[in-house]
C-alpha positions as CSV (number, residue, x, y, z in Angstrom):
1,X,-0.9,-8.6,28.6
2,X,2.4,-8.1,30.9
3,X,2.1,-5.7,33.9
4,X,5.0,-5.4,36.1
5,X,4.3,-6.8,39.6
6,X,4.9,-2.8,41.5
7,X,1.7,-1.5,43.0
8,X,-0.1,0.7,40.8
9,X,-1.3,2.3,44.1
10,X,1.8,4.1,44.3
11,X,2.0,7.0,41.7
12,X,3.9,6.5,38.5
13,X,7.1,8.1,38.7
14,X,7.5,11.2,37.0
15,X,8.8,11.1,34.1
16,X,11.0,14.4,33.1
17,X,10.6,15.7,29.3
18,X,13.7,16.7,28.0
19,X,13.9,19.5,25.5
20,X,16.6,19.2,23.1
21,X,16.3,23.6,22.4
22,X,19.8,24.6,21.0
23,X,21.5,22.0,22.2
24,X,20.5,19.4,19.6
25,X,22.1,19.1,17.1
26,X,21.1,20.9,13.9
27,X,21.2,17.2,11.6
28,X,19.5,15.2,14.4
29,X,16.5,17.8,14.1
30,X,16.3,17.5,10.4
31,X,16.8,13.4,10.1
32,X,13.9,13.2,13.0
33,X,11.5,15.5,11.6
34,X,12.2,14.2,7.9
35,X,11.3,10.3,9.2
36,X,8.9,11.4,11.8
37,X,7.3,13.8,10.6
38,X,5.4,12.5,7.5
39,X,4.1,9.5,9.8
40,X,2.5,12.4,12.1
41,X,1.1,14.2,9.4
42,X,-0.2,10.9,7.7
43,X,-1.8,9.8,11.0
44,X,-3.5,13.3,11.8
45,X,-5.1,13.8,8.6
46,X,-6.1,9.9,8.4
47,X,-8.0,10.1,11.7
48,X,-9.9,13.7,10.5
49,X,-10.7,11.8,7.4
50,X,-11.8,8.5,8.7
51,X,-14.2,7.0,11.3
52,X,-12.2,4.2,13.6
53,X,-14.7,1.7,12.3
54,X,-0.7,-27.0,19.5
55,X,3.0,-26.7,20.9
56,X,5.5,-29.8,21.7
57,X,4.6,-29.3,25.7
58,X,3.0,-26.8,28.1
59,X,4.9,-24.5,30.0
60,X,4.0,-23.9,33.7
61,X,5.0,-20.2,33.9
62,X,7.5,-19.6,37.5
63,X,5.6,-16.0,37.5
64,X,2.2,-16.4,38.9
65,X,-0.5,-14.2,36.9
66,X,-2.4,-12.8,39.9
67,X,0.4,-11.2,41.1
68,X,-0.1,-8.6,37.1
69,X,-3.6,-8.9,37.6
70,X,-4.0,-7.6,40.6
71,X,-1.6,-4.6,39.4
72,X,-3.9,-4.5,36.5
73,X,-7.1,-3.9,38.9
74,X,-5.3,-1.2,40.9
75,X,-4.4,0.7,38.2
76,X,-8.5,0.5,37.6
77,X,-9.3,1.9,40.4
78,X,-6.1,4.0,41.4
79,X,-5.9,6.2,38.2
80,X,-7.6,9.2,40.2
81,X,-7.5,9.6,43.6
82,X,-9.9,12.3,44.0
83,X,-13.1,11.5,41.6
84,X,-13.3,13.7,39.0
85,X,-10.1,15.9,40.1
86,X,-8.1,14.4,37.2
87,X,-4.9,11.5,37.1
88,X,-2.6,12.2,39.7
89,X,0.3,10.4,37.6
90,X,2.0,12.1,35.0
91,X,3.0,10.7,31.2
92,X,5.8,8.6,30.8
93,X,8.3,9.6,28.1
94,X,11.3,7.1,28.5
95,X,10.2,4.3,26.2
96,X,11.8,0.9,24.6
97,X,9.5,-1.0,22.5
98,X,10.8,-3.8,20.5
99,X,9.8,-4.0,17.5
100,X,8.7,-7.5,16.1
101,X,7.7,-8.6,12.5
102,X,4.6,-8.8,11.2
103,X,3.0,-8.2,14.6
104,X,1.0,-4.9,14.4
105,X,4.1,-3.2,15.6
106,X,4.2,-0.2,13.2
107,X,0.6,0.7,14.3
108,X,2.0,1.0,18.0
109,X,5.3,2.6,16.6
110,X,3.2,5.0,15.0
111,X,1.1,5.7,18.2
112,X,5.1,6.2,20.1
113,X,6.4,8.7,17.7
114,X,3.2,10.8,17.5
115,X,3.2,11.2,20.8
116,X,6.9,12.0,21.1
117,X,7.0,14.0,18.5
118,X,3.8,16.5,20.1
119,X,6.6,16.7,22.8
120,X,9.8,17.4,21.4
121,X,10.9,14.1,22.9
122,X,14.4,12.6,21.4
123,X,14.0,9.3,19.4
124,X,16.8,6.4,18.3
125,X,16.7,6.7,14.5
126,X,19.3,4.9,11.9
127,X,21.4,6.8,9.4
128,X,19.4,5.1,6.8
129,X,16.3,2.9,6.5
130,X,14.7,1.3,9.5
131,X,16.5,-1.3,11.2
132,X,18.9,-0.6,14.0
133,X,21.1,-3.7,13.5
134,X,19.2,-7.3,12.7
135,X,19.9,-9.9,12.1
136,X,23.2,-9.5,14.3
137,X,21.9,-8.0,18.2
138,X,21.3,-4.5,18.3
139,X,24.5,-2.8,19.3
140,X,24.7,0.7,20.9
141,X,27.2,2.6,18.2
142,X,25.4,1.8,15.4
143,X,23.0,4.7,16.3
144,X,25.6,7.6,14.7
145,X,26.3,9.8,17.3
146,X,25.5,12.8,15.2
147,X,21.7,11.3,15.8
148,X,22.2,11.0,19.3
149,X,21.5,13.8,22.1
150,X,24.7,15.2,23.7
151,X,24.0,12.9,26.6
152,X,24.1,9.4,24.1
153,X,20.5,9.1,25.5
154,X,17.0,8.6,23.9
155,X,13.4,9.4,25.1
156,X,11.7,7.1,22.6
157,X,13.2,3.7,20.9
158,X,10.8,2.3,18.1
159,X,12.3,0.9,15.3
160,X,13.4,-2.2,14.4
161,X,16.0,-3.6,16.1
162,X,17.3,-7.7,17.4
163,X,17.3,-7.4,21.1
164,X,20.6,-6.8,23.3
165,X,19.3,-5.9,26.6
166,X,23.1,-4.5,27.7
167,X,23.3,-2.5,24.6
168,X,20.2,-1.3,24.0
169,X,20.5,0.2,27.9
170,X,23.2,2.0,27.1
171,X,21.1,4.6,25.1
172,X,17.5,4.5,27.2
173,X,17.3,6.3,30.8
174,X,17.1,3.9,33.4
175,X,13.5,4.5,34.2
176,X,12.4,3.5,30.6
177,X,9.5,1.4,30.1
178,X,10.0,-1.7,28.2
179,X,7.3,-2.8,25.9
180,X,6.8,-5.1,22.6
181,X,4.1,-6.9,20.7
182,X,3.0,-11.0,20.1
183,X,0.9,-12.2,17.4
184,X,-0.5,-15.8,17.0
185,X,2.5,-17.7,15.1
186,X,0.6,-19.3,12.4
187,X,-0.8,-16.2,11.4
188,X,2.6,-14.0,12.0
189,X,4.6,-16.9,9.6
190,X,1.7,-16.6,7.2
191,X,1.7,-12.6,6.8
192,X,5.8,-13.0,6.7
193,X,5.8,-15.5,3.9
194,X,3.9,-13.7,2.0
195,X,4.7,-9.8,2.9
196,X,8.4,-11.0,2.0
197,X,7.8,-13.5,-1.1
198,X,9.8,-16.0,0.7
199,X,8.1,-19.0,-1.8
200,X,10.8,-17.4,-4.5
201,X,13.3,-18.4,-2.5
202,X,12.4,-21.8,-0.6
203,X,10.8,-22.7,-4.1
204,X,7.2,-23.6,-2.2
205,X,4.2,-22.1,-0.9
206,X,2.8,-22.1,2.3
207,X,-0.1,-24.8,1.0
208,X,2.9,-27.6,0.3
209,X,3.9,-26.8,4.1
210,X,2.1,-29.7,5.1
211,X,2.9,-32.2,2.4
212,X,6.7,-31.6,3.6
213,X,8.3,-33.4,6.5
214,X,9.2,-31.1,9.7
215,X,12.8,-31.7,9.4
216,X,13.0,-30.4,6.4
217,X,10.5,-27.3,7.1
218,X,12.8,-26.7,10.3
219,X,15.9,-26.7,8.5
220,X,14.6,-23.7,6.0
221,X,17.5,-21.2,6.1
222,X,16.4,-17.7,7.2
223,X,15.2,-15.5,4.5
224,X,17.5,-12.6,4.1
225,X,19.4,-13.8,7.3
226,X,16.6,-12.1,9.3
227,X,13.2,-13.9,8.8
228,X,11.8,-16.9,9.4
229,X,10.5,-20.2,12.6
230,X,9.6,-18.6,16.0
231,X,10.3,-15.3,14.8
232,X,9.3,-13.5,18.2
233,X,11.6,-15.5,19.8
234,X,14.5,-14.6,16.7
235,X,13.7,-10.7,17.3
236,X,13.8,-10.8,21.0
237,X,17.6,-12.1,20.7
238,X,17.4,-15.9,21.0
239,X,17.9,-18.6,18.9
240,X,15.4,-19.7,17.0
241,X,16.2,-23.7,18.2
242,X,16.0,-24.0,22.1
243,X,15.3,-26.7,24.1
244,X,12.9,-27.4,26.8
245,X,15.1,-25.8,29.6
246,X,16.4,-22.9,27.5
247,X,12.7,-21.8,26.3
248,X,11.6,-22.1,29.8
249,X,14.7,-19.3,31.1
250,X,13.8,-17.5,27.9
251,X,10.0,-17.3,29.2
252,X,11.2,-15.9,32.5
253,X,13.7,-13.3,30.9
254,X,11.4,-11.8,28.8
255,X,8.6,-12.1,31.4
256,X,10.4,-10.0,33.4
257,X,12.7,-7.7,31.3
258,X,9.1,-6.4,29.7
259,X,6.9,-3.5,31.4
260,X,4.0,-4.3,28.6
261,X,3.4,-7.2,26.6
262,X,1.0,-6.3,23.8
263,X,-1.6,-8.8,22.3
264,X,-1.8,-8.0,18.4
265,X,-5.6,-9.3,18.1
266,X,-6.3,-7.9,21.0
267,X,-5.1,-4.5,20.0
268,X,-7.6,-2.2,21.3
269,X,-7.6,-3.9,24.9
270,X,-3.6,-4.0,24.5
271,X,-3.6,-0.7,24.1
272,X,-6.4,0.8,26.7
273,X,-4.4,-0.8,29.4
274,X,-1.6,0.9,27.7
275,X,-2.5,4.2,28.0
276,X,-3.0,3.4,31.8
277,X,0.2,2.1,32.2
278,X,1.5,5.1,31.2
279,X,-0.8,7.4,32.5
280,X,-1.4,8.9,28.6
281,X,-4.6,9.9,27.4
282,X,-6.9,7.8,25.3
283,X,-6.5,10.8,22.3
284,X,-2.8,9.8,22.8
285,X,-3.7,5.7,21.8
286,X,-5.8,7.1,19.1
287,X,-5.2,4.5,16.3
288,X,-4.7,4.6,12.3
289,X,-3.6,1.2,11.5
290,X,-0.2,0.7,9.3
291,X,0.8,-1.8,7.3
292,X,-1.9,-4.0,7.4
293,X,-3.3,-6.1,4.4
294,X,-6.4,-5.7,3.0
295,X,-8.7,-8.7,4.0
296,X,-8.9,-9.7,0.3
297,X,-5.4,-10.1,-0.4
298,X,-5.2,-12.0,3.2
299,X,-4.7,-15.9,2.7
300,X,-7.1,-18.7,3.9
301,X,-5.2,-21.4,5.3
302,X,-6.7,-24.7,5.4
303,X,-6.3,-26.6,8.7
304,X,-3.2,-29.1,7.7
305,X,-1.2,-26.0,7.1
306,X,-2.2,-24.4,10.1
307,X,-1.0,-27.1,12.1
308,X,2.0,-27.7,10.2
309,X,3.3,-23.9,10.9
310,X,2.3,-24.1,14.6
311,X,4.6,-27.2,15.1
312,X,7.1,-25.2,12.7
313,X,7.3,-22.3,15.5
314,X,6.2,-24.3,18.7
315,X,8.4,-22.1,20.8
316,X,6.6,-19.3,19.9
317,X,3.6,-20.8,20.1
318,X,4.1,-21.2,23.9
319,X,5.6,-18.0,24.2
320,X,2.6,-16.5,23.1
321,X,0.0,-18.7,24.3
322,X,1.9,-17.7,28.0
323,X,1.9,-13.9,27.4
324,X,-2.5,-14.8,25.8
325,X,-2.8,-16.0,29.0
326,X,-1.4,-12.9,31.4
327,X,-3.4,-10.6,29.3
328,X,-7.1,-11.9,29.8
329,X,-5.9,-12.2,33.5
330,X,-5.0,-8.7,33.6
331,X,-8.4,-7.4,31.4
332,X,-10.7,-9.6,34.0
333,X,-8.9,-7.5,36.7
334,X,-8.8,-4.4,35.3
335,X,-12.5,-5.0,34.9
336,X,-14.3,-6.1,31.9
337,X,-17.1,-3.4,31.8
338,X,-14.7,-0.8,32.3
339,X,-12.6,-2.2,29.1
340,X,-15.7,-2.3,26.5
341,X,-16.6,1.3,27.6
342,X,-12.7,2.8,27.5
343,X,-12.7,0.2,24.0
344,X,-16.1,1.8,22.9
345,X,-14.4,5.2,23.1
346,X,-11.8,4.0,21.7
347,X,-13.2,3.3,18.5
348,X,-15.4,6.0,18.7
């Protein structure tokens, strides 16, 4: 889990709402509410209905992780200043989360527009479907402008989109948090393959992975232009071949371009520290998972293949295993009582 290095003793600056009123215009209101709204409503009734029941080298990271984790145990102990007098922060509403595939993302986008959307807070939204750009980088005018408050500028960005860090500023305010979501790369390539039938067009399934040589798995095209190796890496607007040194700037960049770096099997955690993060309420994190496969239809992989797909996507293997890393830091300081209590009531 990535926390900014600021002190969490100082408050969280406040963030304004906007309220679009009159001024919005009349076919931005009816394309948000018509691909928001059903999401809302399908989240609401879900939760009154149910219960919440080895990489080719090591990377030394040039950030050290006590520096988040001490941010991480202030905003433990900072979050009220006066006992039970109540948070002396206020919510943040400027948000960019990238979007990644097959990484529990559409639970957290889910989470982003509900809470926008109980605020009458502006969102980026395509003209049709939901990718904004991808596989070329995001670029600012492909959000029509009839979507687009008069100011060009969006509370929320949640869909999916390839990452252009100049571009995708153009349309956040400058005091947007930046946040995204890793998954463990043998089990994101797995849930890919198979969510996108990519055997029908490579011809093989994922148990001949490891009867093939890794040149040949490593010159797979990308399926549909979009998909494929180190996928995290692909969707946060790199290549998906780097070298040594370039995966080692890469690590820095995103390390500190990114507010929140979210753990998807560690999603309740990822998300408590979340909500303090943004000083939101644990109703507002509130979760009704999306997109997720039942565990029947999930595949077993035996260890060969395993291995085989963590060499295929080593880069994002250390990518991940770095950002693994920050986040049990960052629980231990926040406190790990504190975290199975908030986590307990989270699922509660």
């Amino acid at each position: 889990m990535l926390l900014r290095k600021p002190s969490w003793v100082t408050h969280i600056h406040k963030s304004r709402v906007r309220l679009i009123g009159c001024k919005l215009n009349s076919v931005y209101t009816r394309h948000l509410k018509t691909a928001v709204g059903g999401v809302v409503v399908l989240t609401v009734v879900s939760l009154l209905l149910y219960a919440p029941t080895p990489a080719t080298f090591t990377y030394t990271p040039a950030h050290s992780l006590s520096g988040d984790a001490a941010a991480a145990a202030d905003m433990a102990e900072g979050e009220t200043s006066e006992g039970a007098s109540g948070p002396t922060c206020s919510p943040v509403t400027h948000l960019f989360f990238l979007k990644t595939h097959k990484c529990a993302s559409t639970t957290v986008q889910n989470i982003l527009f509900r809470f926008g959307y109980s605020r009458n807070l502006t969102f980026a939204l395509p003209a049709t479907g939901n990718y904004l750009g991808n596989p070329a980088l995001f670029q600012a005018k492909s959000i029509p402008k009839k979507l687009l408050p008069s100011d060009g500028l969006v509370d929320i960005f949640a869909v999916h989109s390839r990452l252009h860090p100049a571009q995708h500023s153009l349309v956040l305010y400058t005091d947007a948090r930046w946040l995204t979501v890793v998954r463990e790369p043998a089990a994101l390539y797995e849930s890919l393959f198979n969510y996108y039938h990519m055997n029908a067009a490579y011809g093989f399934g994922l148990q001949d992975f490891s009867k093939k040589s890794a040149q040949e798995l490593a010159s797979l095209p990308r399926y549909g232009g979009k998909l494929g190796k180190n996928q995290m890496l692909f969707d946060l607007g790199y290549p998906a071949d780097l070298t040594v040194t370039e995966l080692r700037r890469a690590l820095d960049e995103v390390d500190r371009r990114f507010d929140l770096v979210l753990i998807a099997e560690r999603m309740d955690e990822s998300l408590i520290l979340l909500r303090h993060f943004l000083c939101w309420s644990l109703y507002d994190v509130v979760v009704f998972t999306k997109n997720a496969r039942r565990n029947e239809v999930k595949k077993n992989l035996d260890a060969d293949t395993l291995q085989a797909l963590r060499e295929l996507n080593s880069a994002d293997v250390i990518l991940y295993e770095y950002f693994l890393a920050k986040h049990k830091e960052a629980v231990f300081a926040f406190g790990e009582t504190k975290m199975k209590d908030e986590v307990a009531a989270l699922r509660g």
